[in-house]
Backbone and ligand atoms as CSV (ligand in chain L), in Angstrom:
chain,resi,resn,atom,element,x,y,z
A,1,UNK,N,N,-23.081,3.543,6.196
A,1,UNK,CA,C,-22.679,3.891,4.830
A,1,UNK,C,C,-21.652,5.006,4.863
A,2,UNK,N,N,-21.269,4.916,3.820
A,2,UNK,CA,C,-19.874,5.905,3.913
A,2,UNK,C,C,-19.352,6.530,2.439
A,3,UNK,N,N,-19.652,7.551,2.468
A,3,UNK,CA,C,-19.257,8.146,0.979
A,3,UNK,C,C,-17.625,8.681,0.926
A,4,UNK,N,N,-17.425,8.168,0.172
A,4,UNK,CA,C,-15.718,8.248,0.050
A,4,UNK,C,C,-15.455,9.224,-0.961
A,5,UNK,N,N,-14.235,10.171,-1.059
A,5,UNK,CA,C,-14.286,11.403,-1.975
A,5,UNK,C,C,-12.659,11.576,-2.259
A,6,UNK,N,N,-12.565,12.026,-3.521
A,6,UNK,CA,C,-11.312,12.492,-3.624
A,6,UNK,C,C,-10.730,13.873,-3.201
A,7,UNK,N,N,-9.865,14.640,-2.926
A,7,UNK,CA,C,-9.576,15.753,-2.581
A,7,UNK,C,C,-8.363,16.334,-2.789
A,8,UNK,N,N,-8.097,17.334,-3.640
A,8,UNK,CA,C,-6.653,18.010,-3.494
A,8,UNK,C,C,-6.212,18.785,-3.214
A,9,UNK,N,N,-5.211,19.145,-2.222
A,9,UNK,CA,C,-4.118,20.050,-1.559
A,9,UNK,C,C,-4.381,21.313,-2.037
A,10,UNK,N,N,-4.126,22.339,-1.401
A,10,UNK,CA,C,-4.267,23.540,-2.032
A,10,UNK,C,C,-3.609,24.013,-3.199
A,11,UNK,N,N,-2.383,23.171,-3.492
A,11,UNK,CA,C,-1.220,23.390,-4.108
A,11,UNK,C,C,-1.574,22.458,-5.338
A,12,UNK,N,N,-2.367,21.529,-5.404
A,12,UNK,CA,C,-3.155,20.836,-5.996
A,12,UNK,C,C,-1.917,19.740,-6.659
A,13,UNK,N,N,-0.627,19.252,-5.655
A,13,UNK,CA,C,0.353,18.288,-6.393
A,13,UNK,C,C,-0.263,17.188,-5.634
A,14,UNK,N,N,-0.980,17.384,-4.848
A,14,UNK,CA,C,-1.341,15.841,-4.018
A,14,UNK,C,C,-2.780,15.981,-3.862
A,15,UNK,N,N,-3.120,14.982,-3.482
A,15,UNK,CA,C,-4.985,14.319,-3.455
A,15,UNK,C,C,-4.729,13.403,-2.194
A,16,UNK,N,N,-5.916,13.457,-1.216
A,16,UNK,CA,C,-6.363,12.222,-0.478
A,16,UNK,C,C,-7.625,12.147,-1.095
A,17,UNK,N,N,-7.917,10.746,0.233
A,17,UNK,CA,C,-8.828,9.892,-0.378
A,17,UNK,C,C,-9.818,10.247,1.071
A,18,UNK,N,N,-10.747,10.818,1.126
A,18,UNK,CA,C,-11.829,11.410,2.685
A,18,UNK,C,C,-12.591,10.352,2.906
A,19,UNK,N,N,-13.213,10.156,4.026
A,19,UNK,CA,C,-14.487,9.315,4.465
A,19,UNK,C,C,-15.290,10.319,5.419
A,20,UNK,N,N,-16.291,10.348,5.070
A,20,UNK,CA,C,-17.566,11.297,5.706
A,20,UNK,C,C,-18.209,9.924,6.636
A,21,UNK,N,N,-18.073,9.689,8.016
A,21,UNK,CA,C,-18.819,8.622,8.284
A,21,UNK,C,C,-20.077,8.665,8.477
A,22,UNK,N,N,-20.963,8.424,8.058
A,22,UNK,CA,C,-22.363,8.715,8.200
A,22,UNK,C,C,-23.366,9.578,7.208
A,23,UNK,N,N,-22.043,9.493,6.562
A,23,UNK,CA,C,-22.659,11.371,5.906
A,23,UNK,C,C,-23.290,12.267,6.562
A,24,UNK,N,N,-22.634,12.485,7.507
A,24,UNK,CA,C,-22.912,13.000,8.405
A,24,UNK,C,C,-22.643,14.870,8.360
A,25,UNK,N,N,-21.096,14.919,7.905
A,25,UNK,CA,C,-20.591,16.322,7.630
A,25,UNK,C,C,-20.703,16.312,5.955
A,26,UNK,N,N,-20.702,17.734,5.465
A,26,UNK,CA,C,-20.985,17.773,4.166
A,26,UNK,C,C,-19.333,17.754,3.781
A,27,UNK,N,N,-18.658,17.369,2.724
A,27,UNK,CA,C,-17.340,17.736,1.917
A,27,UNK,C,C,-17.067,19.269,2.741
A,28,UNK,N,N,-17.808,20.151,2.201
A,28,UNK,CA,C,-17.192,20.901,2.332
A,28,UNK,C,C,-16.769,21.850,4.007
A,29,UNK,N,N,-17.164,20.939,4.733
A,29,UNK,CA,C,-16.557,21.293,6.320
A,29,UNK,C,C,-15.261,21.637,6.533
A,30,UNK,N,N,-14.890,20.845,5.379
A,30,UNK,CA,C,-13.377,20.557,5.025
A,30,UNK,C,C,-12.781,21.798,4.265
A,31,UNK,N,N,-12.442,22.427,5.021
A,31,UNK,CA,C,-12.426,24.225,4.260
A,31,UNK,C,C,-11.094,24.181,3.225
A,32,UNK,N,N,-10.095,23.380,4.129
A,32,UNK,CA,C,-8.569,23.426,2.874
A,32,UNK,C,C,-8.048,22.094,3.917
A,33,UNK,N,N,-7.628,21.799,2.128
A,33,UNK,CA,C,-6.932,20.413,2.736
A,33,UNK,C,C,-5.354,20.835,2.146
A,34,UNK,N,N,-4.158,20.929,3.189
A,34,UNK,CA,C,-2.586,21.253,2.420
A,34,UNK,C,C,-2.005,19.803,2.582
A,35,UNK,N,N,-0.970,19.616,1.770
A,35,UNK,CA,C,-0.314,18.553,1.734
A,35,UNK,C,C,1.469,18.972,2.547
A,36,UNK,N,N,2.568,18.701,2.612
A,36,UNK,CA,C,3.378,18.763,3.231
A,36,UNK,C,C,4.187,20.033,2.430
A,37,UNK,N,N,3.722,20.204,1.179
A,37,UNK,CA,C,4.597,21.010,0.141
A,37,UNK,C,C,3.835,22.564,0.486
A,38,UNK,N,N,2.559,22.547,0.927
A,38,UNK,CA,C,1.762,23.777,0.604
A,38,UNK,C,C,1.452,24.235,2.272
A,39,UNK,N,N,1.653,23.633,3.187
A,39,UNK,CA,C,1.104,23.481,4.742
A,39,UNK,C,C,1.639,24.471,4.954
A,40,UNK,N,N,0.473,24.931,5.961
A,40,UNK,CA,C,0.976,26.772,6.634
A,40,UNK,C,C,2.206,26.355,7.643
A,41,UNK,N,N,2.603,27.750,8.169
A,41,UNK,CA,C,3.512,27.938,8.285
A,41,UNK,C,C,3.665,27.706,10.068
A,42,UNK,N,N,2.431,28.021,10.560
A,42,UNK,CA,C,1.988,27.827,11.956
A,42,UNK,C,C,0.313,27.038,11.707
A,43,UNK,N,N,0.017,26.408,12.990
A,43,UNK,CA,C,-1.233,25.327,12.672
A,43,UNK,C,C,-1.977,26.450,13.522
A,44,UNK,N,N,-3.199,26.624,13.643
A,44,UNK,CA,C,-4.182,27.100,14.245
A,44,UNK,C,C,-5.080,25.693,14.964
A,45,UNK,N,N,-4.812,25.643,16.512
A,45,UNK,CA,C,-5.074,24.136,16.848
A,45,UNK,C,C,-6.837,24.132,16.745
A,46,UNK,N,N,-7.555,25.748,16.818
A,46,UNK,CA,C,-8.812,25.565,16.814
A,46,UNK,C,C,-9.594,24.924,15.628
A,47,UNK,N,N,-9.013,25.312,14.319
A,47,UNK,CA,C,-9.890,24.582,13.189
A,47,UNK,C,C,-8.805,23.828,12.521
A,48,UNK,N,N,-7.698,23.512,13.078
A,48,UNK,CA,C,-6.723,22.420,12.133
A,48,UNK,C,C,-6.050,21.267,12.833
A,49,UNK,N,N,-6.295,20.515,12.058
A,49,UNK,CA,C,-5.599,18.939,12.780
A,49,UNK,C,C,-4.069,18.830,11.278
A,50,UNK,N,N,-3.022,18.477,12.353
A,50,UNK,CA,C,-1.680,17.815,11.452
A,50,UNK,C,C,-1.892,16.800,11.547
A,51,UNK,N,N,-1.196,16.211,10.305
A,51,UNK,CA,C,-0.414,14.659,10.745
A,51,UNK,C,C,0.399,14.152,9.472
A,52,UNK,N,N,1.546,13.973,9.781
A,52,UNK,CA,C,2.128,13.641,8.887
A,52,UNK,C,C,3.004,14.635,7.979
A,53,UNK,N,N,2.623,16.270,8.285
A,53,UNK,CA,C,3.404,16.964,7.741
A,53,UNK,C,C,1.506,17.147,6.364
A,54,UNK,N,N,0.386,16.678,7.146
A,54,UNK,CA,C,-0.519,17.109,5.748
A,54,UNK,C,C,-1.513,18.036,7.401
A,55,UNK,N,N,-2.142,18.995,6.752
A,55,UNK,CA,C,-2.933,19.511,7.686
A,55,UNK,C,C,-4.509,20.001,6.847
A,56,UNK,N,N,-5.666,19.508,8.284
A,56,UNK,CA,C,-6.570,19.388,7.506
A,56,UNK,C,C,-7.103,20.608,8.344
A,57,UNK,N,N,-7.876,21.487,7.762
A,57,UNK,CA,C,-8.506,22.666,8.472
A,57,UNK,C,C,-10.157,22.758,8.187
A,58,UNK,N,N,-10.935,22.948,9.482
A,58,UNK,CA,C,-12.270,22.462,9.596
A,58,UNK,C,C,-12.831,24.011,9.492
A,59,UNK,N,N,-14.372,23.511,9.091
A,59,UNK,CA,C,-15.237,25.058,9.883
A,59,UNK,C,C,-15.882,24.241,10.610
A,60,UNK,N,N,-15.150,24.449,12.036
A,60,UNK,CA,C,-15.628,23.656,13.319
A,60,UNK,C,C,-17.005,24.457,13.707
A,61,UNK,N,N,-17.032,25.658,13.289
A,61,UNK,CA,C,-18.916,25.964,13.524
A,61,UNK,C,C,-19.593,25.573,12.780
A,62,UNK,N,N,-19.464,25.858,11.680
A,62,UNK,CA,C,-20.710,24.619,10.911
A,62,UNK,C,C,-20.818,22.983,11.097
A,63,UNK,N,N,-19.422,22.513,11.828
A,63,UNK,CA,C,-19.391,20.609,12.169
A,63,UNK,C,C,-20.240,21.052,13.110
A,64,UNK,N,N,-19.957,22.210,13.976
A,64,UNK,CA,C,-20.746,22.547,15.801
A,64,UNK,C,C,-22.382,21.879,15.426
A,65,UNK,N,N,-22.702,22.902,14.789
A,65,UNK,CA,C,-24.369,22.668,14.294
A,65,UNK,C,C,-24.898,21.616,13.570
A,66,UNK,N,N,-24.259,20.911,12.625
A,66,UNK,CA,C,-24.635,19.668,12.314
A,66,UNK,C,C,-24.896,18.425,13.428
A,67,UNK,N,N,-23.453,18.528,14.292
A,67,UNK,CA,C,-23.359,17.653,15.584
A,67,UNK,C,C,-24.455,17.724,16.562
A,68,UNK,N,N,-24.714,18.985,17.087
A,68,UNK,CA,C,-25.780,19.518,17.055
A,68,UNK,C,C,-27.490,18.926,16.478
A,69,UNK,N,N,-27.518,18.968,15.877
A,69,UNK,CA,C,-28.810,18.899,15.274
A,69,UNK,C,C,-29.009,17.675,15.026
A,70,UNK,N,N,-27.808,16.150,15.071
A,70,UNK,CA,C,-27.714,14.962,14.838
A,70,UNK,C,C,-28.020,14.640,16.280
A,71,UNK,N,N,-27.566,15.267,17.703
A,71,UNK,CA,C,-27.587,14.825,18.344
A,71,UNK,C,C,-26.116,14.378,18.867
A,72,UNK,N,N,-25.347,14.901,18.570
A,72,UNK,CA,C,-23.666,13.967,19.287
A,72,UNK,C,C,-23.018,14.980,19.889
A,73,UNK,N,N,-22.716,14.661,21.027
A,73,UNK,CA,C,-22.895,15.312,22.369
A,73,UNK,C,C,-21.166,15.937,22.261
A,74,UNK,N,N,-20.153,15.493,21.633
A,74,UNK,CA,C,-18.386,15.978,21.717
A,74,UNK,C,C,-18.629,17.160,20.997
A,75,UNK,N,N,-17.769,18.101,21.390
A,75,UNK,CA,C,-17.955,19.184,20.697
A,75,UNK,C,C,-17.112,18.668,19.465
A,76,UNK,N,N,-17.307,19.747,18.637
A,76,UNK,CA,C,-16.863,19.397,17.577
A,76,UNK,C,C,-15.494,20.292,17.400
A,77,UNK,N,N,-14.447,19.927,17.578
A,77,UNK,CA,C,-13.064,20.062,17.551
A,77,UNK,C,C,-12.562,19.350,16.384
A,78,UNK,N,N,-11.454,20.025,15.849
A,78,UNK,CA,C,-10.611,18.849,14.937
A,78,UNK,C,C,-10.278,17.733,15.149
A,79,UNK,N,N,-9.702,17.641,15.848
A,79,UNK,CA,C,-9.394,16.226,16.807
A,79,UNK,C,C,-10.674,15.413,17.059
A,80,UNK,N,N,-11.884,15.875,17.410
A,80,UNK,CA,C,-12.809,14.699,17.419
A,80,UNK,C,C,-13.564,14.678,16.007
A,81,UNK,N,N,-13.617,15.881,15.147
A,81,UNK,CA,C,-13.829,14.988,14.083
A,81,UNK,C,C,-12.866,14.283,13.030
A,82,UNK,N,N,-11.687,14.263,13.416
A,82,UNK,CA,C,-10.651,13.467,12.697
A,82,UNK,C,C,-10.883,12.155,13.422
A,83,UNK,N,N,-11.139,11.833,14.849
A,83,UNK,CA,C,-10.692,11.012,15.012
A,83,UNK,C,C,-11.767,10.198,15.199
A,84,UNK,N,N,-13.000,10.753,14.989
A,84,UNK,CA,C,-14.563,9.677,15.233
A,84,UNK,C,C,-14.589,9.521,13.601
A,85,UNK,N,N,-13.646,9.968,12.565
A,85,UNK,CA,C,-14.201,9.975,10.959
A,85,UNK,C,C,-15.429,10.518,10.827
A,86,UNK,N,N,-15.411,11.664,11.311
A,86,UNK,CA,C,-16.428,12.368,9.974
A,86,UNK,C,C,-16.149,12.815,9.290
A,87,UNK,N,N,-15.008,13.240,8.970
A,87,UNK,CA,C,-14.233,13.357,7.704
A,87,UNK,C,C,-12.549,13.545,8.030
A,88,UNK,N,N,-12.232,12.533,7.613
A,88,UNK,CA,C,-10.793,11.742,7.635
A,88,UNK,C,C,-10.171,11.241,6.641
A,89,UNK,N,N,-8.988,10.585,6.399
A,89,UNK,CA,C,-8.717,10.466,5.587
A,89,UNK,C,C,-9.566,8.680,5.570
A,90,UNK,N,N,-9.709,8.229,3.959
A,90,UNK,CA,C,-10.530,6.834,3.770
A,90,UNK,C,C,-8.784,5.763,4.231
A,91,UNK,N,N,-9.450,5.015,5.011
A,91,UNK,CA,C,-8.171,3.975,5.732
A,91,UNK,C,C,-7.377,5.164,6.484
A,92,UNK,N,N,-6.201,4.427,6.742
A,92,UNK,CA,C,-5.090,5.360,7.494
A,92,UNK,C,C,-4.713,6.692,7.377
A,93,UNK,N,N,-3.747,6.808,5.718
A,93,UNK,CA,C,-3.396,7.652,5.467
A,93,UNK,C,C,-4.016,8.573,4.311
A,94,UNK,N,N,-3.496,9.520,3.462
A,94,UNK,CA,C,-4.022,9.889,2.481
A,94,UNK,C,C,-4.045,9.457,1.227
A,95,UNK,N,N,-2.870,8.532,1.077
A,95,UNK,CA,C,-2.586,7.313,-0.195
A,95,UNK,C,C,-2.588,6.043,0.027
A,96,UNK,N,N,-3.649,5.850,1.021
A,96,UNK,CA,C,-3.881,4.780,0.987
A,96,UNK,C,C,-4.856,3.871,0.048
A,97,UNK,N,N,-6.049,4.243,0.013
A,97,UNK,CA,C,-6.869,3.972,-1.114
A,97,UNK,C,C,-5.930,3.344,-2.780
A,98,UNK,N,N,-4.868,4.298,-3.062
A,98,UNK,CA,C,-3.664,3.995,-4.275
A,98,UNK,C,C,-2.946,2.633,-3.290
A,99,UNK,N,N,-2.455,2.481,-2.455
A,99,UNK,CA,C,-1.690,1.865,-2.115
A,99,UNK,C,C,-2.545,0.430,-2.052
A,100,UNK,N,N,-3.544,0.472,-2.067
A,100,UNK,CA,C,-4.580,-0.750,-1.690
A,100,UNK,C,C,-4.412,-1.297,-3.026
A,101,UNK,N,N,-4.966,-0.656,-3.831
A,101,UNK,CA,C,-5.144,-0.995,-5.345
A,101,UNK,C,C,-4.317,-0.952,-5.920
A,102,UNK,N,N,-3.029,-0.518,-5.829
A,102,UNK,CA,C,-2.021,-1.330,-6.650
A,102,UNK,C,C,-1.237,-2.397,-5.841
A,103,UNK,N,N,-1.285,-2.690,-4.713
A,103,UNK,CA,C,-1.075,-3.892,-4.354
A,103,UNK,C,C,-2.199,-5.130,-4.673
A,104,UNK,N,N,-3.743,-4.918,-4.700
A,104,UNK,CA,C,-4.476,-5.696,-5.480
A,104,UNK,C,C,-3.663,-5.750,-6.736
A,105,UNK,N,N,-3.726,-5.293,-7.799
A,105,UNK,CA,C,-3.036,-5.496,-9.103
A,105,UNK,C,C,-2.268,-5.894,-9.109
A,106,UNK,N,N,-0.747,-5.664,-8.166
A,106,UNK,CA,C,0.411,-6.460,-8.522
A,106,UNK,C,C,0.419,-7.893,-7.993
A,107,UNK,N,N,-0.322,-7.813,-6.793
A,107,UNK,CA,C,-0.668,-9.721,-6.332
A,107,UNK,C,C,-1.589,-10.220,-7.158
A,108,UNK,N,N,-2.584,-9.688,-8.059
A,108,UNK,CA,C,-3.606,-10.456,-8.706
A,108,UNK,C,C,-3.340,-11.695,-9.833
A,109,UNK,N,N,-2.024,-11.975,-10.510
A,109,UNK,CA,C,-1.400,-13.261,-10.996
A,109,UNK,C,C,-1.888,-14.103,-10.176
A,110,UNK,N,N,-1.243,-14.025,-9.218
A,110,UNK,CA,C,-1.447,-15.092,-8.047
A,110,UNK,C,C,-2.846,-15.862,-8.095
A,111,UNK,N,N,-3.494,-14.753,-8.133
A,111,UNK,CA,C,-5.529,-15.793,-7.901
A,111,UNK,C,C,-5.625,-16.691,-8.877
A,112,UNK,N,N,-4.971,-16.885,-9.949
A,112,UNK,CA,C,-5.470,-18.007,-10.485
A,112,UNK,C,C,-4.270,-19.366,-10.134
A,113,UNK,N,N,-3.121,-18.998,-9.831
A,113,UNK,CA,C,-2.153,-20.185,-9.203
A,113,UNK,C,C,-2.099,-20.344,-8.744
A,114,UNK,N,N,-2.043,-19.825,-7.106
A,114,UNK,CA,C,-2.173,-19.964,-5.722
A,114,UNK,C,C,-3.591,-18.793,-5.145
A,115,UNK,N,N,-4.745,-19.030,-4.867
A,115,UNK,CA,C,-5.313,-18.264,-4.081
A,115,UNK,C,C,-5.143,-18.213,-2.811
A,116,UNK,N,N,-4.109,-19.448,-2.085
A,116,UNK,CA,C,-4.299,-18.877,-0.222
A,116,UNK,C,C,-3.369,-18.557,-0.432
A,117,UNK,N,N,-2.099,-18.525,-1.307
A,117,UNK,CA,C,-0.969,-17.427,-1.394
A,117,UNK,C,C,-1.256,-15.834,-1.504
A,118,UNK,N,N,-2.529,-16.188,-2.456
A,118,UNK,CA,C,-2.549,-14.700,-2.834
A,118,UNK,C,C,-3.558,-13.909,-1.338
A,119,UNK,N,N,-4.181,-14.599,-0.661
A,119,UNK,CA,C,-5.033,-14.170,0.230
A,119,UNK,C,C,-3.626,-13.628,1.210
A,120,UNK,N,N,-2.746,-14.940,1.879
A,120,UNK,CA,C,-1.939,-14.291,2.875
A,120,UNK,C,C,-0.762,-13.351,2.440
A,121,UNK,N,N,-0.506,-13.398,0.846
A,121,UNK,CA,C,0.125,-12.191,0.621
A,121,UNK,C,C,-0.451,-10.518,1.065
A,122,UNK,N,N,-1.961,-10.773,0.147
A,122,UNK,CA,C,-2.406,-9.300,0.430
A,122,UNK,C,C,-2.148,-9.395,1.941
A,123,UNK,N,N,-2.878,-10.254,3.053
A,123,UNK,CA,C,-2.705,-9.543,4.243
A,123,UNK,C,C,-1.760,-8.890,4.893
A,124,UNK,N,N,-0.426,-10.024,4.602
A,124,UNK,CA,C,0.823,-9.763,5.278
A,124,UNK,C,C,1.579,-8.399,4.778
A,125,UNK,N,N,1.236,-8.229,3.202
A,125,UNK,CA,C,2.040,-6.637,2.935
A,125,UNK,C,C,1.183,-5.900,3.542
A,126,UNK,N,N,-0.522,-5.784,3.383
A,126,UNK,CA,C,-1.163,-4.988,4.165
A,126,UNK,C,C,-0.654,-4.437,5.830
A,127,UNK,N,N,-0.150,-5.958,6.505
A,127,UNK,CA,C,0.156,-5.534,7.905
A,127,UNK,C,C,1.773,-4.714,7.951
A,128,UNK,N,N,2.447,-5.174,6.759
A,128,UNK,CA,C,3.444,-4.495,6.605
A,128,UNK,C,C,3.384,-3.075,5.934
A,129,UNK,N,N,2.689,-3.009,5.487
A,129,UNK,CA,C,2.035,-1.371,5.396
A,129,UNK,C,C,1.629,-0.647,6.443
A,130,UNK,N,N,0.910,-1.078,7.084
A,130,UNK,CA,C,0.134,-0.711,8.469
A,130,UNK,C,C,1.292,-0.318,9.564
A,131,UNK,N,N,2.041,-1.292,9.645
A,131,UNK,CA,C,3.531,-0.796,10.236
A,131,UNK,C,C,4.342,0.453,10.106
A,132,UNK,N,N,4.812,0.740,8.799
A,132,UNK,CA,C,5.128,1.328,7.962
A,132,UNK,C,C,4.455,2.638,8.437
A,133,UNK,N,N,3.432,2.399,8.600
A,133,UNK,CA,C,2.262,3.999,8.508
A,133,UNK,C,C,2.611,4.290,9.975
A,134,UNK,N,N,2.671,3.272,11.097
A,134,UNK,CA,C,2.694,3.466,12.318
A,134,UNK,C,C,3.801,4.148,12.652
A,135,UNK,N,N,5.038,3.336,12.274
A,135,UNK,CA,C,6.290,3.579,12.769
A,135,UNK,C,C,6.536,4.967,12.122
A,136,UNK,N,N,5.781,6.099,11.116
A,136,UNK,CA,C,5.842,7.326,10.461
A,136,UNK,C,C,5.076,7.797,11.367
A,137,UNK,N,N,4.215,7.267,12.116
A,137,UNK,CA,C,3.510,8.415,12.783
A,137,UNK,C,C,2.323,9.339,12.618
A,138,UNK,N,N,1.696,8.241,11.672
A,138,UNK,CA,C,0.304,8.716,11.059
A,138,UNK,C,C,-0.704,8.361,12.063
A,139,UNK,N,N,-1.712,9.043,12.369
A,139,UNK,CA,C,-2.504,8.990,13.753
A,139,UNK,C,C,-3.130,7.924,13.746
A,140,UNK,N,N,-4.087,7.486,12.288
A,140,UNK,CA,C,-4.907,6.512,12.703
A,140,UNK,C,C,-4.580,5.450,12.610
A,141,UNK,N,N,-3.155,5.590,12.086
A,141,UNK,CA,C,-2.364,3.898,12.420
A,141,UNK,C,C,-1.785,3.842,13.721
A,142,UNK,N,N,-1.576,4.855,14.628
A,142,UNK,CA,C,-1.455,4.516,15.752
A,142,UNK,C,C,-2.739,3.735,16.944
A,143,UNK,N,N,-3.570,3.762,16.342
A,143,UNK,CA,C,-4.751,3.487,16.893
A,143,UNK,C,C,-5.336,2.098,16.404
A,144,UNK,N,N,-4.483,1.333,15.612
A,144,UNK,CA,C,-4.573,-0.037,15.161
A,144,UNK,C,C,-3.462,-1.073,15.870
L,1,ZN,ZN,ZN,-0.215,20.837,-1.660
């Protein structure tokens, strides 16, 4: 199970979309989330992961003790909890969740005239999204 959350930038012009996998870490592990407009000026590699020009900053001692007390043996670094999702962004990027759902909406004509049009449409912009995210250099589309 996976509780999905909204979140905004310090600067509060942008929002992602988080996934806690397991519910495992609470929201608020997630000490400040900046977007590309508000992002410090130097990263601190101990409690902050970049990507994309958005940087997410942990209280890697309180992930320590949860991990801890669950039993999961990686320490708890930014990097491994960005990249096992315990709290990440939901899908790839941070607009992705928007990007899903208004591509549902703008292909949804389709389901009643063509549904295997409308099935291999969503996929194919999806994979052309996925591209898109890769060839920018967003982490967890490098990993697809
Ligand atoms: Zn911001």
């Amino acid at each position: 199970m996976c509780m999905n959350l909204r979140r905004f930038c310090s600067c509060g012009r942008n929002s992602a979309y988080l996934s806690c996998r397991d519910n495992l870490l609470p929201a608020e592990i997630l000490v400040n989330l900046f977007c590309p407009e508000c992002r410090p000026g130097s990263i601190t590699a101990a409690t902050m992961l970049a990507d994309c020009g958005w940087v997410l900053e942990y209280d890697v001692d309180r992930a320590q003790a949860y991990f801890t007390l669950k039993g999961i043996r990686s320490p708890a670094t930014p990097d491994f909890i960005f990249d096992a999702g315990y709290l990440s962004w939901q899908g790839l990027a941070p607009g992705d969740q928007e990007v899903n759902t208004r591509l549902h909406q703008r292909l949804a004509p389709l389901i009643e005239q063509d549904l295997a049009l409308y099935l291999q449409s969503l996929r194919s912009e999806w994979v052309a999204h996925v591209a898109r995210l890769k060839a920018a250099g967003w982490r967890k589309a490098q990993a697809t």
